[in-house]
C-alpha positions in Angstrom: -71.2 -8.8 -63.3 -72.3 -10.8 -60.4 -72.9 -9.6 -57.2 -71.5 -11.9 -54.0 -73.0 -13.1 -50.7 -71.3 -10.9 -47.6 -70.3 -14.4 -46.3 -68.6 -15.1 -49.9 -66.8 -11.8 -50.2 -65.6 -12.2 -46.1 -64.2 -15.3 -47.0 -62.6 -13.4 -50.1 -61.1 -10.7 -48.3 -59.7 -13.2 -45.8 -58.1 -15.3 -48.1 -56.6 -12.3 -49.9 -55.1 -11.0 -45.9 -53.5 -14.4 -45.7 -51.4 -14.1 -48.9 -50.7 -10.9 -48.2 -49.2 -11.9 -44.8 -47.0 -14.8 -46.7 -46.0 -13.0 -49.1 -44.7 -9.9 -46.7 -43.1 -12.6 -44.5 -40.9 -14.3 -48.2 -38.1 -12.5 -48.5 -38.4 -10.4 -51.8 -40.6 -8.1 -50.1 -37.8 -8.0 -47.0 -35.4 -7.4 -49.6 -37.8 -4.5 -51.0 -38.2 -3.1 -48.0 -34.3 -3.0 -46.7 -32.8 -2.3 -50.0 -33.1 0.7 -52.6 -35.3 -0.1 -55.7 -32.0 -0.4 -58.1 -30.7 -2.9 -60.0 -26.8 -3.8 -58.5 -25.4 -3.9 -61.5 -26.5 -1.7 -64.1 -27.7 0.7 -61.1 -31.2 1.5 -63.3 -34.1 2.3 -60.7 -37.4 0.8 -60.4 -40.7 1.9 -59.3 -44.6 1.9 -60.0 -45.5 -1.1 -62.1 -41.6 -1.6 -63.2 -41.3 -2.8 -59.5 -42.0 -6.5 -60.8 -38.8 -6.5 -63.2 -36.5 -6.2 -59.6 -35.7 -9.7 -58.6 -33.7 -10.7 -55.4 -30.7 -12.8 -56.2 -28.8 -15.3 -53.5 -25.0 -13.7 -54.0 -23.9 -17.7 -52.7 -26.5 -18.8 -55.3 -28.6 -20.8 -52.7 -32.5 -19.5 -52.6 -32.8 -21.3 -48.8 -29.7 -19.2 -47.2 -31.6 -16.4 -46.2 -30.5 -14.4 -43.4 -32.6 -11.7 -41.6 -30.4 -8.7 -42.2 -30.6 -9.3 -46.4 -26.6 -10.2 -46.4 -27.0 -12.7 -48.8 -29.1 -10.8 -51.2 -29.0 -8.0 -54.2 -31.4 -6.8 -55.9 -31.0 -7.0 -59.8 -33.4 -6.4 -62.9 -34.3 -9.4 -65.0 -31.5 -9.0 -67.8 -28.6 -8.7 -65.1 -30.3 -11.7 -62.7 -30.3 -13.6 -66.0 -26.7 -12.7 -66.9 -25.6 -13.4 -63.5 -26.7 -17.3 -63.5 -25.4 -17.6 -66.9 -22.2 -16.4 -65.9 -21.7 -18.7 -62.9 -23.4 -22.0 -65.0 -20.5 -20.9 -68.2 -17.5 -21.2 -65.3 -19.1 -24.7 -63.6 -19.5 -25.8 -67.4 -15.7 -25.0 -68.2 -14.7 -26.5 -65.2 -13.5 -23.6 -63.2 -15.2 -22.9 -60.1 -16.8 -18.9 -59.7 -14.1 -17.5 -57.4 -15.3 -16.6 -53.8 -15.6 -12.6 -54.4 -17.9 -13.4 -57.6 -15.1 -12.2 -60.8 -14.5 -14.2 -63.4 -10.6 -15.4 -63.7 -8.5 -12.9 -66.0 -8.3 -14.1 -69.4 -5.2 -15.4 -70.7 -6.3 -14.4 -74.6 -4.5 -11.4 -75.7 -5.8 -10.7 -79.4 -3.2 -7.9 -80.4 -0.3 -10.5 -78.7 1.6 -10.7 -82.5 0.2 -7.1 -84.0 3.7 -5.8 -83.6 4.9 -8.1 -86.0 2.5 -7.5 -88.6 3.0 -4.5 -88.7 6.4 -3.6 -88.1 8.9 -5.4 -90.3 12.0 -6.4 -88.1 15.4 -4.7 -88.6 16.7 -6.6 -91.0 13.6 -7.3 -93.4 13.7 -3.2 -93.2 18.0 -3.0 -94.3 17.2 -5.5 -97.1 14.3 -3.7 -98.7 16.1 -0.3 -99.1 16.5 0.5 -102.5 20.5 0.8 -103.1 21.3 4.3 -104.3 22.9 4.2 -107.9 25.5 7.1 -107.7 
């Protein structure tokens, strides 16, 4: 291990107070500092080391819109940030816009749409296939 001039670990220690200051003035640590340490979505909580799987995500998508009171921010871990941009670049790939309030479009699929008649036989499937009584 070697040891450092005083004027080499100054300079150190002022470099390290700069950063500091830039990175307390960026807005993830704002964000950390106005919102609680959970996740918006899955609402798990983060703390000690975990702290660095919280991200800060733009809700109007746009990492240079950010206002001083946090509006346009939510905190979310890195599986729910990731899920979020996926979600919005599957409805610009389909060619539907990502509504203004953030939910998808209801789906227009219904899977169990024709269960009823694969199941049930209609009425007169059900007279025809009665065994006639002999007597």
């Amino acid at each position: 291990m070697t040891t450092s001039s005083p004027k080499d670990h100054a300079r150190s220690l002022r470099e390290q107070r700069a950063t500091l200051l830039v990175r307390q003035a960026g807005y993830r640590e704002r964000a950390l500092k106005l919102f609680p340490h959970v996740c918006t979505s899955c609402g798990r909580s983060f703390d000690g080391k975990r702290l660095k799987e919280l991200t800060v995500h733009h809700k109007d998508h746009n990492w240079k819109n950010n206002p001083p009171d946090g509006s346009n921010w939510e905190l979310l871990c890195l599986f729910c940030h990731d899920h979020e941009h996926e979600r919005y670049k599957l409805a610009d790939y389909h060619g539907g816009m990502v509504p203004v309030d953030g939910e998808p479009a209801a789906s227009v699929f219904s899977p169990f749409e024709s269960l009823d008649s694969l199941i049930m036989p209609a009425d007169d499937d059900a007279d025809s296939g009665k065994k006639q009584d002999p007597a």
